[in-house]
N, C-alpha and C positions, 0 to 999 in steps of 0.2 A: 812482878810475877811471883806470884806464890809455888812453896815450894812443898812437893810432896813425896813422901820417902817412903819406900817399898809397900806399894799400896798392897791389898788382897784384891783376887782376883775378881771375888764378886763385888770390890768397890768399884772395879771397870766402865760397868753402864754409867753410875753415877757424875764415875770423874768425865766421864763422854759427853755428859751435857753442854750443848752451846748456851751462848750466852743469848738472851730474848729480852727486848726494849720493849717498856710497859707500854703496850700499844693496847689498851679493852677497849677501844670504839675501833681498831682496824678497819674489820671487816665494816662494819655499819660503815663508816666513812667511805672505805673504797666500795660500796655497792652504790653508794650515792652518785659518787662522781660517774662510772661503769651506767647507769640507769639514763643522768642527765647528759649523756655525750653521745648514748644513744638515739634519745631523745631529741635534744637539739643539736648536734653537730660541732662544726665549725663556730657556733657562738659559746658552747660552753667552753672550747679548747680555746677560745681568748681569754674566756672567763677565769678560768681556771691558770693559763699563764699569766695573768694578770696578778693573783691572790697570791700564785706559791712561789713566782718565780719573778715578778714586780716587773715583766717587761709584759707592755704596752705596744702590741703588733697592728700594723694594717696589714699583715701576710702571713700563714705560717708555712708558706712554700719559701725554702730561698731558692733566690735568682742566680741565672746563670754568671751572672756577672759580678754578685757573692762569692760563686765561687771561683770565678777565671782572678780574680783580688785576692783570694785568698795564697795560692800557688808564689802569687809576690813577697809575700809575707814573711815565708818561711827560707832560712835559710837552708845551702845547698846542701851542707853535710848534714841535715834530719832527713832528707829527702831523699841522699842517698838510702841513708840507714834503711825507711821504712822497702824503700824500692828491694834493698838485699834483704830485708825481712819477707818482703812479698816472694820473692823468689821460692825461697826454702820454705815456707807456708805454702805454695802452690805444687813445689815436686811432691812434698810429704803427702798432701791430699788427693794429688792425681793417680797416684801409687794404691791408692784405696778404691779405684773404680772396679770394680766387677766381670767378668766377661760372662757372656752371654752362654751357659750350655744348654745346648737340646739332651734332655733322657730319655731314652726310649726305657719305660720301665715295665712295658710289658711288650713283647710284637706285636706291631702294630698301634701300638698308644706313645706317644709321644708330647712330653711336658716341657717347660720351660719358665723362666722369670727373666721377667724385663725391665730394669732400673730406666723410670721417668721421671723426673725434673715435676718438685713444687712449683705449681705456675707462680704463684704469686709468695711472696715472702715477707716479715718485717722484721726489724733488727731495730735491738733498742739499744743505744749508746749512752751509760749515763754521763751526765754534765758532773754537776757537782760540786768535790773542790779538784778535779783534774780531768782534764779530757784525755778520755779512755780511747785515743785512738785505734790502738793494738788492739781492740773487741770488733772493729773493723772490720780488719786484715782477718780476723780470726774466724769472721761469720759471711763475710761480702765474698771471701774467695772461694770457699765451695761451695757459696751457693751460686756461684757464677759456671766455677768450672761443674755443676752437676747439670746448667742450664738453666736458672729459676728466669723467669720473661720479667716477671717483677722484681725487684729489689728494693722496698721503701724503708729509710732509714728514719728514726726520732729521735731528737735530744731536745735539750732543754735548751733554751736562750740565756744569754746573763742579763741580766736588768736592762741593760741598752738596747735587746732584744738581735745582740749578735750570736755567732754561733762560730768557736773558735776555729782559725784557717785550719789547723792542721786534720783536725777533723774534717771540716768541708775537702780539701787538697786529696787524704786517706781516700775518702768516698768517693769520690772524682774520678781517682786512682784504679781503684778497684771494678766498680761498673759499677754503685750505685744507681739506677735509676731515678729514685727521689727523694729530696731530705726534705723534711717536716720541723718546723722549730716549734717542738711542743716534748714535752716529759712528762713522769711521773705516770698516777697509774691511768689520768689523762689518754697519756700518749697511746698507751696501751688498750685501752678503748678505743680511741680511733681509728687503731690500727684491724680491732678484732669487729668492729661494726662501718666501718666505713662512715666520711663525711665528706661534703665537696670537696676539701683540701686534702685528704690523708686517706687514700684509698683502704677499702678494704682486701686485708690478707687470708692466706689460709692457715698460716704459721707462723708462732713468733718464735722470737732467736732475742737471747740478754739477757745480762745481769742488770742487777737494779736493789732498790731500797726495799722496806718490807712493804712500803704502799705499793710498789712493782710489781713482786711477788706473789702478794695477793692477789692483786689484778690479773697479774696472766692465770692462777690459781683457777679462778671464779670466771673468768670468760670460757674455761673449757665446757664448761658447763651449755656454752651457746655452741658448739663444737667448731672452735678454733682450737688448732693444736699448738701446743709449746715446746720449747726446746727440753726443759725439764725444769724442777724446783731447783731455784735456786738463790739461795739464803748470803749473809755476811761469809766472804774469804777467809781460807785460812789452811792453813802449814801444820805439819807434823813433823822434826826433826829428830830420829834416831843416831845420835853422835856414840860415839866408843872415843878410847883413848888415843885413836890413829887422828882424829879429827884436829880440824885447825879451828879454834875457841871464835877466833875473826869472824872466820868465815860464818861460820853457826849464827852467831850476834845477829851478821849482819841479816841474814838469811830471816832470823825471825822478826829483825826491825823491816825487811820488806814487806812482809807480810800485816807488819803492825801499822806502818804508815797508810794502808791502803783506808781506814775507815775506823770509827772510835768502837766500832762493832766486831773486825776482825778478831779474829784466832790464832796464836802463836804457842804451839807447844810444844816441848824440848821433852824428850827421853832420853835417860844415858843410865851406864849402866856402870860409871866411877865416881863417884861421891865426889871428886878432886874437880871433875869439870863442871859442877854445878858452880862453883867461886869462878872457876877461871872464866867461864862465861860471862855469868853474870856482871862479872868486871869488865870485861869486854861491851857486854850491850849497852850497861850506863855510861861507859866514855863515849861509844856510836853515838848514843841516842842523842847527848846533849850538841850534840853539834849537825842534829836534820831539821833542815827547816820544818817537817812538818812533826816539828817533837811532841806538840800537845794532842796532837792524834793519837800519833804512835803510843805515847806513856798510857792515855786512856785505853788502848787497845789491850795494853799489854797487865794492866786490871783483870782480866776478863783471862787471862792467859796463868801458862802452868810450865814448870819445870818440875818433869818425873824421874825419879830415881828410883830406878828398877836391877834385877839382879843381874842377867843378861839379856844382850842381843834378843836372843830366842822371847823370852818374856817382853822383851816391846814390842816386838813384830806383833805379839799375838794382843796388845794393847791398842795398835795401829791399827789393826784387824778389828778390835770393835768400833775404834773410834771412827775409822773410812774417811780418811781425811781428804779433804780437795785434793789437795799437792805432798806427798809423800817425800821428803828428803832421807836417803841414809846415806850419813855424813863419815863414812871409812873408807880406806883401802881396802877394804874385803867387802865392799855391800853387791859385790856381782852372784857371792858365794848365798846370800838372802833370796835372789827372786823369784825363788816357788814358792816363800812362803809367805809371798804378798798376795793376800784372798780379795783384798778389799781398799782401792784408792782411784783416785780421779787418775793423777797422772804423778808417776814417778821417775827422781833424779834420783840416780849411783850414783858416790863417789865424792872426794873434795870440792872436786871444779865442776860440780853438775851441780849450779846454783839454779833455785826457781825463775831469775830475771829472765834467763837464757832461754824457757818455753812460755815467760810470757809475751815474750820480743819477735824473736827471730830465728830460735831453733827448727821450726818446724812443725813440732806439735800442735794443738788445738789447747787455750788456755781457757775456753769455754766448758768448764766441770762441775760435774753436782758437789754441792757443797750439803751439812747440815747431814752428814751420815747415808745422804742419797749415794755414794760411793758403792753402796752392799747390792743397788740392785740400776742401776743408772750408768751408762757410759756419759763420758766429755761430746761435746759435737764433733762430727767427720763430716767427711762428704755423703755417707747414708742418710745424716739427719739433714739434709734437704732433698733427699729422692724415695717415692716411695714407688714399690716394688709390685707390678701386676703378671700375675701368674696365668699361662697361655698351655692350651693343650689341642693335639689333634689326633682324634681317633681316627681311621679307618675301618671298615668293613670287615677287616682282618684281626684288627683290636675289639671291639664290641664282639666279636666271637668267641674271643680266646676268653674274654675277661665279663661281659655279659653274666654269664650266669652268676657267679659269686654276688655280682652289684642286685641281682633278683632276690637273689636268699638274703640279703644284709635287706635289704629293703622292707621284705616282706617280717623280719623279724622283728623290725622297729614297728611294723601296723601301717608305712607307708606304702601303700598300694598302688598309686601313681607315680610315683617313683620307678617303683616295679618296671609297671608298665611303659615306660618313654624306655626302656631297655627293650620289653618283650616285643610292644611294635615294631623295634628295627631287628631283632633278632629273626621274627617273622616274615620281614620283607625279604633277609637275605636267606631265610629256610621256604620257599614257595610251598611247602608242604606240611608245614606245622603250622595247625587252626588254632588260633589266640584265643584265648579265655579270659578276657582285661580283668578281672578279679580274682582268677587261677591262683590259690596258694601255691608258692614254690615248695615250700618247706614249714610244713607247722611247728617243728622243732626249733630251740633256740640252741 
C-alpha cells in the first residue's frame, strides 16, 4: 500500500481514482457476445461456456436432483449459519415494506401509490474464485418477500460443468425459481433477451467482472433494467487513535482478498498508526490463503494521512465509498457528516464481514463513487410503484378550473377540454365552447 501524507484538498478527486484494467476492446467484445446470444440463443451460451469457462454442457438448466445432492454436501453448521443469516436478512427487509396511504389532497380528489412486485427477475452470482453465496441471500430474499413470480439465477459452471452445492442449496433455500449454468456477460444476455433455456427478465440484480458491467451497462439500452453500476469492491477505513491496528488490517485484507481489482483504503489521522498498521496487515496477509490476490489488491490501495477526523469524513465524502468503516469509540459522534456511502460500520466491533453475512443489511452497493447518487439494493429495488387516483364530481369542481387555465397556458386545448366537458355535464347550464380560451394570460 502506498503511503500518502497530508494531501490538499484539491488533490481529493485525483486520489479518488479507482483502479481500471486495460480492457480497449471491452465494449467491442461484449457487444459481440450481447448481439450473438441474441441472435442464436442457447447455442451461443454453450458456445460461450465452452471458450471462457472450458465446461462442455448438454444442459444449462441444473436439475432437480443437482440440487436435492447438493443440500448432502454441505455440512450442518454452514447451513445453520446461512439459515440465521436468512433470518436477520428477512426481518431487516420486511421492515422496508411501505404501507399503502389514501390522500385526499383536494375534496373530493383522492391519490395513492401501490408497491407491485417485478414479475420477473435475474440475479447474477458470480463463480470465480469463490462462490458468492451471501449475493443470494442478499438478492433472492427481497425479491421474494416484495413477490417477484420469477426468480432466475446465473452462474458460471467449473470446468466439469458443476455448479458449487452451497450455492445450488442457498438458491433452493431462498425461492429461487431457476438456475442457469452459464456466466459472464454471456449470462447476462440471456437473461436481458431470453433463450430456450434462460428466460427472459425485466431486471437484473449482481455484481460481476468488468465484462458483467458492461453488459448489464449496454443492455439497458434494449430497456431491461439493472440494479445499478457496479464496479471492483472496496472499503474506506477512517481509524483514530482509539482504534484496534488488528482489526483495521484485517478489515482491509477482507476487502483486499475479494479480487486483484479491489480497493482498500486506510485514513487516519496519527502518523503512529500508519506503522502500527501496516505491521499488522503484513503479518495477516502472509498467513491467507488467498495472499496473492490480496497483495495485488492492495497495489492498487492507499494509506492516508490526514490532519483530522473532520478532514477524512470530508475525504470519504468525495471518494463515496462502497463500505464505509469508522474505526473509533466516538464514530456515533460522525453520522451527519456522512453525505456519501454505500453502507456504513460504527465503531471497533462493526467489521464489514458482519453486513456481508448475516447482519441484516443489503451488501449489494454501488461501488466506483456511484455512492453520491445510487442507494445499495432493498426491497424497493424489486417493486415498482403505480400511482392510483379517484376523482369525484365534487373533485373536478373544486379543482377543474385551475387544470383549465394550466392547460390552456401551455397551448394544450384538449387537455382543456376533457375537464370543460365534465365540468359541463355537472353545470346543465354552461354552453361549452371546446376551443374557449380560459385565460390568455400566463
Amino acid at each position: 500500500m502506498k503511503t500518502i501524507k497530508y494531501p490538499n484538498r484539491e488533490d481529493y478527486k485525483s486520489l479518488c481514482k479507482r483502479t481500471v484494467l486495460n480492457k480497449e476492446n471491452l465494449e467491442s467484445l461484449v457487444k459481440t457476445v450481447l448481439k450473438d446470444v441474441k441472435k442464436n440463443g442457447d447455442e451461443a451460451l454453450f458456445k460461450y461456456t465452452k471458450q471462457f469457462d472450458k465446461a462442455i454442457l448438454s444442459s444449462l438448466e441444473v436439475s432437480k436432483s443437482e440440487i436435492t445432492n447438493a443440500e448432502t454436501l454441505l455440512k450442518e453448521s454452514l447451513k445453520k449459519a446461512i439459515q440465521t443469516a436468512k433470518n436477520n436478512i428477512e426481518k431487516f427487509h420486511e421492515s422496508q415494506r411501505e404501507q399503502e396511504n389514501k390522500i385526499e389532497t383536494t375534496i373530493g380528489i383522492t391519490c395513492w401509490r401501490k408497491s407491485l412486485p417485478i414479475e420477473k427477475v435475474g440475479l447474477y452470482i458470480p463463480g470465480g474464485t469463490a462462490p458468492l453465496f451471501s449475493t443470494i441471500l442478499m438478492l433472492a430474499i427481497p425479491a421474494k418477500l416484495a413477490g417477484c413470480n420469477e426468480i432466475i439465477l446465473c452462474t458460471p459452471p467449473d470446468k466439469d460443468g458443476n455448479i458449487h452445492p452451497v450455492i445450488l442449496y442457498t438458491a433452493s433455500l431462498v425461492g429461487v425459481t431457476k438456475i442457469c449454468k452459464v456466466g459472464g456477460a454471456q449470462a447476462i444476455a440471456g437473461m436481458a433477451y431470453g433463450t430456450k433455456s434462460v428466460p427472459k427478465v425485466y431486471k437484473i440484480f449482481g455484481p460481476g467482472n468488468q465484462y458483467v458491467t458492461k453488459a448489464k451497462e449496454l443492455i439497458q439500452q434494449d430497456g431491461v433494467a439493472i440494479d445499478m453500476p457496479a464496479g471492483p469492491s472496496e472499503v474506506l477505513v477512517i481509524a483514530d487513535e482509539t482504534c484496534n491496528p488488528d482489526f483495521v488490517a484485517a478489515d482491509l485484507l477482507s476487502q483486499a482478498e475479494h479480487g486483484t481489482d479491489s480497493q482498500s483504503i486506510l485514513v487516519v489521522n496519527k502518523e503512529v498508526l500508519v506503522q502500527e498498521v501496516l505491521a499488522c496487515l503484513t503479518r495477516q496477509l502472509n498467513a491467507l490463503p488467498r495472499k496473492e490476490i490480496a497483495t495485488k489488491a492492495l497495489e492498487n490501495s492507499a494509506v492516508i494521512l490526514i490532519n483530522s477526523i473532520e478532514e477524512a469524513l470530508e475525504f470519504s465524502n468525495e471518494y463515496a465509498p462502497e463500505h464505509l468503516i469508522i474505526a473509533s469509540d466516538n464514530a456515533s459522534r460522525y453520522i451527519d457528516k456522512i453525505k456519501n456511502a454505500g453502507s456504513v460500520f460504527l465503531g471497533n466491533y462493526s467489521c464489514e464481514s458482519m453486513g456481508d453475512y448475516a447482519s441484516g443489511t443489503n451488501h449489494t452497493l454501488p461501488t466506483n463513487g456511484y455512492a453520491k447518487n445510487y442507494s445499495g439494493v432493498s426491497l424497493d429495488s424489486f417493486i415498482k410503484k403505480i400511482t392510483f387516483q379517484e376523482i369525484s364530481p365534487l373533485g373536478i369542481k373544486n379543482l377543474g378550473e385551475a387544470v383549465e387555465i394550466m392547460a390552456t397556458a401551455e397551448g394544450l386545448i384538449a387537455h382543456k377540454n376533457a375537464v370543460s366537458f365534465r365540468l359541463q355535464r355537472l353545470n346543465k347550464n354552461q354552453v361549452l365552447q371546446p376551443n374557449r380560451i380560459v385565460d390568455e394570460k400566463i
